[in-house]
ROLUMDO-746255 format. One line per field, with one value per atom (N, C-alpha, C): atom name; x negated, y negated, z. Coordinates in Angstrom, 3 decimals. Layout:
BEGIN
marfi = c(CA	...) $
east = c(X	...) $
north = c(Y	...) $
up = c(Z	...) $
END
This chain:
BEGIN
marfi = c(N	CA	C	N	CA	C	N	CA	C	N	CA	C	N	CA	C	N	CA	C	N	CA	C	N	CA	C	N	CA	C	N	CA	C	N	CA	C	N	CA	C	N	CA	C	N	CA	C	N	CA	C	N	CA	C	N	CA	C	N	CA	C	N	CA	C	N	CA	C	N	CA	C	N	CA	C	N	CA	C	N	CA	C	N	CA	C	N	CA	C	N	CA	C	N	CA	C	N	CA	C	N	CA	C	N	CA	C	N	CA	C	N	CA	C	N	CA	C	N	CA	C	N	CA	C	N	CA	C	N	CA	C	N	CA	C	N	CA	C	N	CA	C	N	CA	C	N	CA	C	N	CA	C	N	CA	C	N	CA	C	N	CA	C	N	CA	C	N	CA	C	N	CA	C	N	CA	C	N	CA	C	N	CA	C	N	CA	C	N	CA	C	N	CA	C	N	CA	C	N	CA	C	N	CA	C	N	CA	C	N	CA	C	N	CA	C	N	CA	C	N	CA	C	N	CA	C	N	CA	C	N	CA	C	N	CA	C	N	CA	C	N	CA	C	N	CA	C	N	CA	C	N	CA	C	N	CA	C	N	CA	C	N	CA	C	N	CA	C	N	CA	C	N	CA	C	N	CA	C	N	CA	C	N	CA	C	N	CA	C	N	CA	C	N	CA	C	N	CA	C	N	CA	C	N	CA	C	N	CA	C	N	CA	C	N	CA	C	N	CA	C	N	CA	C	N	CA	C	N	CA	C	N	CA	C	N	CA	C	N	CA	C	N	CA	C	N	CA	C	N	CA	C	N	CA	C	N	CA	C	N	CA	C	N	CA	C	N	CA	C	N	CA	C	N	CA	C	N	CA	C	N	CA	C	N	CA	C	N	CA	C	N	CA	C	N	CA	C	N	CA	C	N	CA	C	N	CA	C	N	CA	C	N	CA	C	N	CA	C	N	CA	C	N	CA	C	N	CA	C	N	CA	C	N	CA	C	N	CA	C	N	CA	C	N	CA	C	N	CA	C	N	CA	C	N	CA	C	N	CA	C	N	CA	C	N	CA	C	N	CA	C	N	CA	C	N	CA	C	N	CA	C	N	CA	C	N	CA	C	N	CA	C	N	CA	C	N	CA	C	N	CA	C	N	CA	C	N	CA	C	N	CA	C	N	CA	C	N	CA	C	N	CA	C	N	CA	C	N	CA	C	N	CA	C	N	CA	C	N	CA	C	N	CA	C	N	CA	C	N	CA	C	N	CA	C	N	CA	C	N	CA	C	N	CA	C	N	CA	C	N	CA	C	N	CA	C	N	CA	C	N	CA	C	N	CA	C	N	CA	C	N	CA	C	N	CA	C	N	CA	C	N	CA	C	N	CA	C	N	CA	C	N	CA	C	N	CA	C	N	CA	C	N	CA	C	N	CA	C	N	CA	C	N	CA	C	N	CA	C	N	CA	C	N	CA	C	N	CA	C	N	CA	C	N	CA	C	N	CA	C	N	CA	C	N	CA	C	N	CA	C	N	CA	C	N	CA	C	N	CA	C	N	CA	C	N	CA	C	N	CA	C	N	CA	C	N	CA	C	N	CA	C	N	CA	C	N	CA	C	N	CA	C	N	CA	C	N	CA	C	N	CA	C	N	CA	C	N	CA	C	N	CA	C	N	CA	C	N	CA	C	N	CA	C	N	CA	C	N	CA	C	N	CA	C	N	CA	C	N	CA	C	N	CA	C	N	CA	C	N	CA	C	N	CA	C	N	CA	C	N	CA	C	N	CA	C	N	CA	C	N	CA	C	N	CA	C	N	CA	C	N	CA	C	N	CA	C	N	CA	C	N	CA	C	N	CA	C	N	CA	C	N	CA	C	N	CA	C	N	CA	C	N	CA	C	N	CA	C	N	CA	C	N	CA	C	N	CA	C	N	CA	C	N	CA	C	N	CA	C	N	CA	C) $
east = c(-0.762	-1.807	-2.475	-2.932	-3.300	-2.817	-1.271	-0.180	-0.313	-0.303	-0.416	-1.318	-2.808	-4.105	-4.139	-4.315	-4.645	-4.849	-3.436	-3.353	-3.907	-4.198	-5.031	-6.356	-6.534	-8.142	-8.067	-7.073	-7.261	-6.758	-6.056	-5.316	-6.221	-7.199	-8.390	-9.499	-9.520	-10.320	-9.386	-8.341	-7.452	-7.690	-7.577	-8.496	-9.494	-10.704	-11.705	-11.948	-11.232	-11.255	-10.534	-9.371	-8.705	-9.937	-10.487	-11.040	-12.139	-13.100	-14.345	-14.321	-13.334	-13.265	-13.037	-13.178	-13.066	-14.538	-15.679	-16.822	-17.329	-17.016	-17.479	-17.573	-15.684	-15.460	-16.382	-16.343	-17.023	-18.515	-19.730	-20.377	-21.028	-19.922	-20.068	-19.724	-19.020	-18.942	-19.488	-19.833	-20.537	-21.861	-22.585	-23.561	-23.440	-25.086	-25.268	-24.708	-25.247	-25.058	-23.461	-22.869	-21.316	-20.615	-21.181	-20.665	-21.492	-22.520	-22.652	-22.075	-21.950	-20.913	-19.147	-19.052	-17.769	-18.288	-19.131	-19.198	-19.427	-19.982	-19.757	-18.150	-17.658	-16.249	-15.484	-15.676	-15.053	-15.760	-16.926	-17.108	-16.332	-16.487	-15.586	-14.245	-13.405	-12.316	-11.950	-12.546	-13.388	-12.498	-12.627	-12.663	-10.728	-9.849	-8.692	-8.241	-10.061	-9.550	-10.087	-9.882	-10.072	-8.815	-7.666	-6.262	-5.868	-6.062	-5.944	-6.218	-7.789	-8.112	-7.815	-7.967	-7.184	-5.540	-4.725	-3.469	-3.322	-4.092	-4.002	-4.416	-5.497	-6.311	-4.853	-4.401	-3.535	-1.889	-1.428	-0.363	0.026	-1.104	-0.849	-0.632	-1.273	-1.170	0.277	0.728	1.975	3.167	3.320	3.672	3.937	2.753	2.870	3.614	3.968	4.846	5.761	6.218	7.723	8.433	8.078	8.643	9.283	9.226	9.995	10.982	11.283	12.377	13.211	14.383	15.693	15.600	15.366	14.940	13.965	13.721	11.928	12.568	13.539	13.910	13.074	14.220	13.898	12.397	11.382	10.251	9.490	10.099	9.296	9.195	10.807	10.653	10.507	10.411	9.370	8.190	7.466	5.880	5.548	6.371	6.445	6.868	7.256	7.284	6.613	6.055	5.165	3.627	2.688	2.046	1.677	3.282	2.634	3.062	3.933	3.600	2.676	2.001	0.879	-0.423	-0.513	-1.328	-1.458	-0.075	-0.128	-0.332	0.001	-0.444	-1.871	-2.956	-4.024	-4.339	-4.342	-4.746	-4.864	-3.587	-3.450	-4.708	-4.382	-5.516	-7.239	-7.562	-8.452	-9.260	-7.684	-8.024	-8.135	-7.558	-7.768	-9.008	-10.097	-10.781	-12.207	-11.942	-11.962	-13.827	-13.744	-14.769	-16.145	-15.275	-16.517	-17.152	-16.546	-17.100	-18.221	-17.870	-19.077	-19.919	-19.575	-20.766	-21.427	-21.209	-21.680	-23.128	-22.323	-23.554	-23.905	-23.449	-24.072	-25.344	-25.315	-26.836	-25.970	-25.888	-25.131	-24.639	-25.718	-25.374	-24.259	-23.718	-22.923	-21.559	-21.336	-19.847	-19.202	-19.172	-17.977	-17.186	-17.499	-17.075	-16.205	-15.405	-14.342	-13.116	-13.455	-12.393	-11.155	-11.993	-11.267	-11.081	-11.674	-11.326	-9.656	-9.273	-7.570	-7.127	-7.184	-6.388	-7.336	-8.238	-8.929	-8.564	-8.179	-7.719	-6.098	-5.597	-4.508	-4.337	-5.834	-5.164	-5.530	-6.611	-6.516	-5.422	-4.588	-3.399	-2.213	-1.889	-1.191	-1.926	-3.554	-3.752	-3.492	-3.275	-2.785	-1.690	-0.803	0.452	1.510	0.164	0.334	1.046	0.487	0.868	2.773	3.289	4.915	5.263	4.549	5.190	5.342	4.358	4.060	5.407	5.648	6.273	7.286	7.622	8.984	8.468	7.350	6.355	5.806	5.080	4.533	5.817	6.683	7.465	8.303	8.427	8.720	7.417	6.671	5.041	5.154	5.278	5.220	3.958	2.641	1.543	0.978	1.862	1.842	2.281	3.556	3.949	3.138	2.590	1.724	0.542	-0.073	-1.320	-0.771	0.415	0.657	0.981	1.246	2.065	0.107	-0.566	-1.829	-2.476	-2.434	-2.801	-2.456	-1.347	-0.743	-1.043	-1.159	-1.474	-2.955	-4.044	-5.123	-5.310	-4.614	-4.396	-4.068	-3.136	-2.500	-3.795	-4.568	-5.362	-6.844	-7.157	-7.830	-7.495	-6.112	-5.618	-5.722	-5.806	-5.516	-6.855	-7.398	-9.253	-9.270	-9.189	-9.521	-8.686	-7.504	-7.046	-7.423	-7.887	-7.920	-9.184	-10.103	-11.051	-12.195	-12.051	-12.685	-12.265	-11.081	-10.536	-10.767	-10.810	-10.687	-11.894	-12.812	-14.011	-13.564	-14.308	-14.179	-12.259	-12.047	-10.226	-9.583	-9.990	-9.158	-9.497	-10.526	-11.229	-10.106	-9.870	-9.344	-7.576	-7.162	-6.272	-5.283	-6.438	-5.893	-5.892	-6.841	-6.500	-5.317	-5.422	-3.897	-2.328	-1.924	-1.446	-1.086	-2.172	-2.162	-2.025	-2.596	-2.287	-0.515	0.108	1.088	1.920	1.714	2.435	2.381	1.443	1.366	2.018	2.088	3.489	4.929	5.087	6.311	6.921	5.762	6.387	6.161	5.399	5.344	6.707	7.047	8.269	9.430	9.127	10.866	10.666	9.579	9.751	10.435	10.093	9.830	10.930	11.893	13.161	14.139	13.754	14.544	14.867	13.750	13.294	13.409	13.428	13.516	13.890	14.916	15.011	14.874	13.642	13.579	14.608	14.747	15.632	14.810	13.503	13.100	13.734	13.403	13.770	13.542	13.995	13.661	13.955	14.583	14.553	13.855	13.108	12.218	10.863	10.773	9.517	8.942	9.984	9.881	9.669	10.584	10.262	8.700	8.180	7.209	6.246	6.205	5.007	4.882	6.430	6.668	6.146	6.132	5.776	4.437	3.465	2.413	1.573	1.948	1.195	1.478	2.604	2.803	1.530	1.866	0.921	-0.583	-0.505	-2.503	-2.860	-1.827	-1.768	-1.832	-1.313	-1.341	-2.273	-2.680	-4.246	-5.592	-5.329	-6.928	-6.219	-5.434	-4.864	-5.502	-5.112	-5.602	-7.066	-7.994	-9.334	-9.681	-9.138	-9.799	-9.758	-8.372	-8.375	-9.010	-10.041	-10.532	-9.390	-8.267	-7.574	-8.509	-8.039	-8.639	-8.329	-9.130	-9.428	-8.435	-7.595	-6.375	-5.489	-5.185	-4.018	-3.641	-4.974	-4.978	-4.649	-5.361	-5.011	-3.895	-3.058	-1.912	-0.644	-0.908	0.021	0.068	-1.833	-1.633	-1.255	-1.465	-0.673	0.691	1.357	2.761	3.021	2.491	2.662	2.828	1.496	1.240	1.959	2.411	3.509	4.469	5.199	6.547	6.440	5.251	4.937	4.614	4.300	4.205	5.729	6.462	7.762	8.775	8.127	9.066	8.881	7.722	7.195	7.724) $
north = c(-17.002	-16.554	-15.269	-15.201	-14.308	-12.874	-13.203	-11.991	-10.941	-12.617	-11.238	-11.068	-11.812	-11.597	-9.951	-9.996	-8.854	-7.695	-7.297	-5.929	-5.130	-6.905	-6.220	-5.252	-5.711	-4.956	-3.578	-3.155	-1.505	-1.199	-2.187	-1.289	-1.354	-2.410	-2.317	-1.433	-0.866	0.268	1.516	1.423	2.645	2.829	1.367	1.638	2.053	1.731	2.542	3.283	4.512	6.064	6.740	5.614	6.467	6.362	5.010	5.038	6.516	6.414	6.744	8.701	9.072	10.199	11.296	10.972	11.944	12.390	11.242	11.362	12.132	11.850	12.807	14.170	14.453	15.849	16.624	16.108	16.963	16.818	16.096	15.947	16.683	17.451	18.203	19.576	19.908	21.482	21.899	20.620	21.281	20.237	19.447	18.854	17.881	17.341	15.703	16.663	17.478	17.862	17.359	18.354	18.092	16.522	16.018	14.591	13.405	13.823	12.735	12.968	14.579	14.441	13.841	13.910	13.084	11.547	11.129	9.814	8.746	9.366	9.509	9.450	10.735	9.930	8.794	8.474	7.097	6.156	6.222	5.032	4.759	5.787	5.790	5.377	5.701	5.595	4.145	3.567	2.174	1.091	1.913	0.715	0.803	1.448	0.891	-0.369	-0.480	-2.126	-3.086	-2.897	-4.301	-4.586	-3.599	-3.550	-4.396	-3.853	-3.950	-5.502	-5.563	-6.351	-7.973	-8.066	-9.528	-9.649	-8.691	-8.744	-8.960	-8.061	-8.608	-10.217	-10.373	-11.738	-12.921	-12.507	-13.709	-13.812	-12.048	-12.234	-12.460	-11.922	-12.799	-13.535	-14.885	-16.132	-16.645	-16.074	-16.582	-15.784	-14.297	-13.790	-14.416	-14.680	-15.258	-16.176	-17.738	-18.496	-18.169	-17.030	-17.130	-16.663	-15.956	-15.351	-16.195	-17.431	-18.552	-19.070	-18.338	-18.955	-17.845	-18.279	-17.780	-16.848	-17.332	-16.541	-15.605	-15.432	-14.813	-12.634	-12.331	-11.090	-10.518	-11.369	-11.116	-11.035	-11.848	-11.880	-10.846	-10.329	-9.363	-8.104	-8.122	-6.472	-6.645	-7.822	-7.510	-6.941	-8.304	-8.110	-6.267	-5.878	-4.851	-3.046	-3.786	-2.682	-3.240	-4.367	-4.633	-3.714	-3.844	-3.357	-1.969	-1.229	0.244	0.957	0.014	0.693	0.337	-0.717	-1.359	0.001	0.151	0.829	2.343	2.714	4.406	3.977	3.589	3.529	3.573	2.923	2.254	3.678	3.969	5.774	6.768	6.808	8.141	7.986	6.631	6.660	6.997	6.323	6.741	8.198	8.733	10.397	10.881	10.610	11.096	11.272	9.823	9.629	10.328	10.262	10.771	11.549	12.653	13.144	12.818	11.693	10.900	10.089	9.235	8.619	8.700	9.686	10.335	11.229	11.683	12.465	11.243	10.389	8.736	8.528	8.226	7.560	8.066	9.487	10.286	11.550	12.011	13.211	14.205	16.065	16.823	17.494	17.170	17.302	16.637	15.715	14.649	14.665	16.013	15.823	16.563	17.650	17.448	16.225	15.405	13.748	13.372	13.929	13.659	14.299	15.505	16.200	15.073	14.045	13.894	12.428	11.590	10.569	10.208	11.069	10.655	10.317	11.406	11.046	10.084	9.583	8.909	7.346	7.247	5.941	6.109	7.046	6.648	6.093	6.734	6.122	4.831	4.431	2.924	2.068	2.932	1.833	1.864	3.268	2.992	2.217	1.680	0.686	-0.469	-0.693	-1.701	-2.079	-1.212	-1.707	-2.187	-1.747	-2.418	-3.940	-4.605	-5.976	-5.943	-4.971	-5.102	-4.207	-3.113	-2.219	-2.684	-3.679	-4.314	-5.914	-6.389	-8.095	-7.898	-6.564	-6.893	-6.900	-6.483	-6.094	-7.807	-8.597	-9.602	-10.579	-10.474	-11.373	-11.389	-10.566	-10.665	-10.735	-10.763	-10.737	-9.579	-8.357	-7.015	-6.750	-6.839	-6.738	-5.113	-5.501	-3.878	-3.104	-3.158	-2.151	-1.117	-2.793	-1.741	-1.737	-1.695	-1.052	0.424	0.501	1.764	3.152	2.444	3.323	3.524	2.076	2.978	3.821	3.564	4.885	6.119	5.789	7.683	7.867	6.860	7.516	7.865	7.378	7.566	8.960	9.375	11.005	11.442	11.172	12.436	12.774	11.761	11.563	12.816	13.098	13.407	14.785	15.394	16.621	16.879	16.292	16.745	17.066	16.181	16.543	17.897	18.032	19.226	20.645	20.295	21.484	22.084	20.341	20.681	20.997	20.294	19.752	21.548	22.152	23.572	24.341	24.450	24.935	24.926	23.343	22.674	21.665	21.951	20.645	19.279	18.590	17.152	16.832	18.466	18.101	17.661	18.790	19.167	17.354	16.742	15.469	13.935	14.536	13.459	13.563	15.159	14.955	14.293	14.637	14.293	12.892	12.070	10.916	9.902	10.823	10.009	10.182	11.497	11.619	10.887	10.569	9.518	8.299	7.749	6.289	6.779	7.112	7.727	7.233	8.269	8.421	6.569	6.395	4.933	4.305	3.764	3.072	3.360	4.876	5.086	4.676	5.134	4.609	2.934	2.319	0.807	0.398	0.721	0.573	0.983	2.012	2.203	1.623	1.344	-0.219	-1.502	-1.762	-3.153	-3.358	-2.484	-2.408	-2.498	-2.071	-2.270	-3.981	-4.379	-5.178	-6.604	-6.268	-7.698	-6.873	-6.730	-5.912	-6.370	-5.517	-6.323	-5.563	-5.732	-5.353	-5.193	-3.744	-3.355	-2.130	-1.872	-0.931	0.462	0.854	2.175	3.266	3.272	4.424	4.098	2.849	2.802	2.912	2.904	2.346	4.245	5.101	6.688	7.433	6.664	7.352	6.826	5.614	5.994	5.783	6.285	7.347	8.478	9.119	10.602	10.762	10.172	10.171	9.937	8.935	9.028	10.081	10.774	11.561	13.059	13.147	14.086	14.381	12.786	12.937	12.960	12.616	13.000	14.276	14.843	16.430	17.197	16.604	17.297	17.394	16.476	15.932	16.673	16.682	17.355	18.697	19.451	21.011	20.871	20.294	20.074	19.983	19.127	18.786	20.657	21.013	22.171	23.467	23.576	24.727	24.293	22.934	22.807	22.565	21.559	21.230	20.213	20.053	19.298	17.866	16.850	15.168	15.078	15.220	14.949	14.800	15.872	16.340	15.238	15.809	14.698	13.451	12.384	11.649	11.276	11.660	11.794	11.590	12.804	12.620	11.774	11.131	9.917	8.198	8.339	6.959	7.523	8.118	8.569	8.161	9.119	8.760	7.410	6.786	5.448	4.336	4.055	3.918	3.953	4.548	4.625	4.124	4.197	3.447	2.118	1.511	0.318	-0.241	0.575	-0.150	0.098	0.817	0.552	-0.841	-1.156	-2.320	-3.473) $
up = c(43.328	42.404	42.908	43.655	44.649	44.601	45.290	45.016	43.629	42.805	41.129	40.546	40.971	40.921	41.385	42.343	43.590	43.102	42.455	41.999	40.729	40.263	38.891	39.148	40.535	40.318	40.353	41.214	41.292	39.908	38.987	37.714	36.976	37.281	36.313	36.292	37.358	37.900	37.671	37.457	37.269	35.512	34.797	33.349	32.797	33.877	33.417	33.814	34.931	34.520	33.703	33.036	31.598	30.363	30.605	29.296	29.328	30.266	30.307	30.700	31.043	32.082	30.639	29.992	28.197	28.645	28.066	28.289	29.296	30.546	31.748	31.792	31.285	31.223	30.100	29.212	27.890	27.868	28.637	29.472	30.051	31.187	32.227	31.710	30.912	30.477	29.586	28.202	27.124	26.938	27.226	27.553	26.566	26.294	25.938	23.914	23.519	22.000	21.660	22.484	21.833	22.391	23.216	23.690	22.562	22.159	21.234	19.891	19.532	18.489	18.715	19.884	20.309	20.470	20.681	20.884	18.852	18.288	16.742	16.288	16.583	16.553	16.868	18.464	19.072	18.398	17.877	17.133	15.876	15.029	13.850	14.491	15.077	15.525	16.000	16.611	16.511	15.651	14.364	13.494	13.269	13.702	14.168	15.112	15.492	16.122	15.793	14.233	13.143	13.190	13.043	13.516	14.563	15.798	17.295	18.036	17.603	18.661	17.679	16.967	15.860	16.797	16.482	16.748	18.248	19.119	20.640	20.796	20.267	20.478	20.265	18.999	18.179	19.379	19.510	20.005	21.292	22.207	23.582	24.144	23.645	24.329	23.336	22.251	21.882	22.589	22.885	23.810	24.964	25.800	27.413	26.779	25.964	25.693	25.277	24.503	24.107	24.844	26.414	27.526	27.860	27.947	28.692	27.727	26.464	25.226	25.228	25.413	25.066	23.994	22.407	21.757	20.991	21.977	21.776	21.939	22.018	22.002	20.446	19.450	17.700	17.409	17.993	17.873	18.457	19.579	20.331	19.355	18.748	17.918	16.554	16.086	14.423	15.087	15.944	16.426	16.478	17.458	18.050	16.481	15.700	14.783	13.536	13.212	12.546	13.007	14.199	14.841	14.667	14.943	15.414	13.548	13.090	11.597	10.664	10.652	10.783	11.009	12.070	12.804	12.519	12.596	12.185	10.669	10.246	8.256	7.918	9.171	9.076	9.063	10.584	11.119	10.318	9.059	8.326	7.319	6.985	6.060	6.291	7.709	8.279	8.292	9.036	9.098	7.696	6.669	5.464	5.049	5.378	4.786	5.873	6.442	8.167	7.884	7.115	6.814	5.875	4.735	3.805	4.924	5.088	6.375	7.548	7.832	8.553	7.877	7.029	6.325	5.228	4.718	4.319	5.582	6.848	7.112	8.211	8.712	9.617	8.644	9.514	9.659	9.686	8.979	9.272	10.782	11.541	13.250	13.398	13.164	13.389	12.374	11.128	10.479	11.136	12.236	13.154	13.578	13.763	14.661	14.164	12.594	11.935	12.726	13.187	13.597	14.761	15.598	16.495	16.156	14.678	14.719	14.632	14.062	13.778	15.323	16.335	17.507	18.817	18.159	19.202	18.558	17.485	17.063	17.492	17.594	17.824	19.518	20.509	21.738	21.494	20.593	20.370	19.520	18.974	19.242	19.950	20.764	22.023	22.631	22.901	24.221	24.095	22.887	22.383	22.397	22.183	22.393	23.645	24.786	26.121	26.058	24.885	25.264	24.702	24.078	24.246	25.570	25.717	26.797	27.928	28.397	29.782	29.550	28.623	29.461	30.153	30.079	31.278	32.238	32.929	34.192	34.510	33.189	33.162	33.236	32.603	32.609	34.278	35.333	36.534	37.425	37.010	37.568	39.103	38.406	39.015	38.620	39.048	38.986	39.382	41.126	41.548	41.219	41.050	39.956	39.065	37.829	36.526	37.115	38.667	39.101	39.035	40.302	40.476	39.472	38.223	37.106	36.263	36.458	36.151	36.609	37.756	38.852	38.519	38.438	37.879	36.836	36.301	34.469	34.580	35.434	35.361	36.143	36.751	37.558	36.536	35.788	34.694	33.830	33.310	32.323	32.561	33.942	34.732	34.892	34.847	35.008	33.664	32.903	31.408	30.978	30.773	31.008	31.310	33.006	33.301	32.922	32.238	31.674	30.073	29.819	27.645	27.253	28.607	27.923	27.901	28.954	29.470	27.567	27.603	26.038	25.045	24.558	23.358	23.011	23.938	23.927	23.554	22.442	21.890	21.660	21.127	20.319	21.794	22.736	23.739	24.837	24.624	25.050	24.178	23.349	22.236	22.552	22.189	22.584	24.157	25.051	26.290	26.505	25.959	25.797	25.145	23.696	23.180	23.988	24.784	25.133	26.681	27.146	28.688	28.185	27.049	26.677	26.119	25.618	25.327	26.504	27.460	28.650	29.341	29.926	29.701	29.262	28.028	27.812	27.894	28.033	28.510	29.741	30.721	31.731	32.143	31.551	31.495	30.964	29.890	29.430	30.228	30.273	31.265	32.451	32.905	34.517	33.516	32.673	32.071	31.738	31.166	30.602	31.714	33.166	33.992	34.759	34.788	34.764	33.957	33.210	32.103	30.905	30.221	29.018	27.796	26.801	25.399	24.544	23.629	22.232	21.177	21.713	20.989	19.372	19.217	17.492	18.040	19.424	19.514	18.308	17.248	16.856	15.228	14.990	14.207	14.727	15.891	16.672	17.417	17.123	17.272	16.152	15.172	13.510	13.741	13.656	12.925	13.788	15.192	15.908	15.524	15.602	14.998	13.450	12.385	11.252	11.471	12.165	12.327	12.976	13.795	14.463	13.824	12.942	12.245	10.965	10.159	9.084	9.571	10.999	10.859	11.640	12.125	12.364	11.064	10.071	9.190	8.026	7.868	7.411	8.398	9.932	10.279	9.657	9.592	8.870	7.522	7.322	4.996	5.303	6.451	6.392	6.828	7.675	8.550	7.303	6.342	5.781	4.453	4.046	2.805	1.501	2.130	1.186	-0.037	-0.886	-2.143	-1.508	-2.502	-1.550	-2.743	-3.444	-4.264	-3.391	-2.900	-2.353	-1.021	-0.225	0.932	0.838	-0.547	-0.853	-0.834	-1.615	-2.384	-1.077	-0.206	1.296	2.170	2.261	2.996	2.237	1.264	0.436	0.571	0.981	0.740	2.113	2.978	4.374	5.303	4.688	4.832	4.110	2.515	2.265	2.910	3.659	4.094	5.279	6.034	7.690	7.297	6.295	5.551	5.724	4.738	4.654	5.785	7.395	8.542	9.235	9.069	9.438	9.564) $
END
């Protein structure tokens, strides 16, 4: 117990300088004004884990049990592309809507905060998706392992900060985050796969990250150059639609 106790703590401490180290940086270069218009966002962004945290709650403890069944592969990759198309469908729509939202029930100090909701929900559902990236790790109870791979991810996360965040303020804060939760499951995954291998949907499970992160790149563009709420509309029921039916 002990052994695979142990290591959680530094990975858990390696978590909360991914989560929190956005905040610090943007903080420290552009003060409390532009960090609470970033903190307005993460709340909005937030609400991708009406998504998230139901589906973690429900699929874990059935997870930790079907590890020990023969056929629990098939289950891993509906779960697993139900989820993230699920999720990016949720997102586009989000970002679409991204700006009523905050201008609804914020103060005009506060309708910037749209800009970064699209990619700050998306690191909330890469963190989420920890619970497929990690069972090959859990399922050999390599504990140290996914300390050490947090470790690094929590360095990368930290360099990224300090390269985006000087640049790009809140975007350059948002983006560096989705991209370390990103990285994160990659390399959780490629331990895990070595390890215990699932028979995930890699090339549905890439379409529609790639389709997701496309359509809400392309939506803050339509929000930034004053596209019409038709139009926007119109791309994200389309968008979302089709991440619906990868699912």
């Amino acid at each position: 117990m002990l052994k695979f106790g142990l290591p959680l703590v530094p990975a858990n401490l390696a978590e909360y300088f991914m989560e929190t180290s956005d905040r610090w940086f943007l903080g420290f270069y552009y003060g409390e004004i532009s960090l609470g218009i970033y903190a307005v966002g993460l709340k909005f962004a937030m609400i991708i884990s009406l998504v998230v945290e139901p589906f973690r709650k429900a699929w874990v403890p059935l997870a930790m049990k079907s590890l020990q069944e023969p056929e629990s592969q098939g289950l891993f990759s509906f779960m697993a592309r139900l989820y993230m198309g699920t999720g990016a469908a949720a997102i586009v729509v989000l970002t679409a809507f991204s700006p009523t939202l905050v201008n609804w029930v914020t103060v005009p100090d506060y309708y910037g905060a749209h800009s970064f909701m699209g990619l700050l929900a998306w690191k909330q559902l890469f963190y989420g998706f920890y619970v497929f990236s990690s069972l090959g790790i859990i399922k050999k109870e390599k504990t140290r392992l996914a300390a050490l791979l947090t470790g690094i991810t929590a360095l990368l996360n930290i360099l990224l900060q300090f390269i985006l965040v000087p640049e790009l303020a809140g975007m350059g804060a948002a983006l560096a985050m989705l991209i370390t939760y990103f990285v994160w499951n990659v390399l959780l995954i490629s331990a895990g796969q070595k390890l215990w291998p699932v028979n995930y949907p890699w090339a549905i499970l890439f379409g529609q990250v790639s389709l997701g992160l496309f359509s809400t790149g392309m939506i803050l563009i339509f929000h930034k150059i004053g596209a019409g709420a038709l139009e926007i509309f119109l791309f994200a029921i389309l968008s979302s639609s089709i991440l619906i039916g990868t699912a």
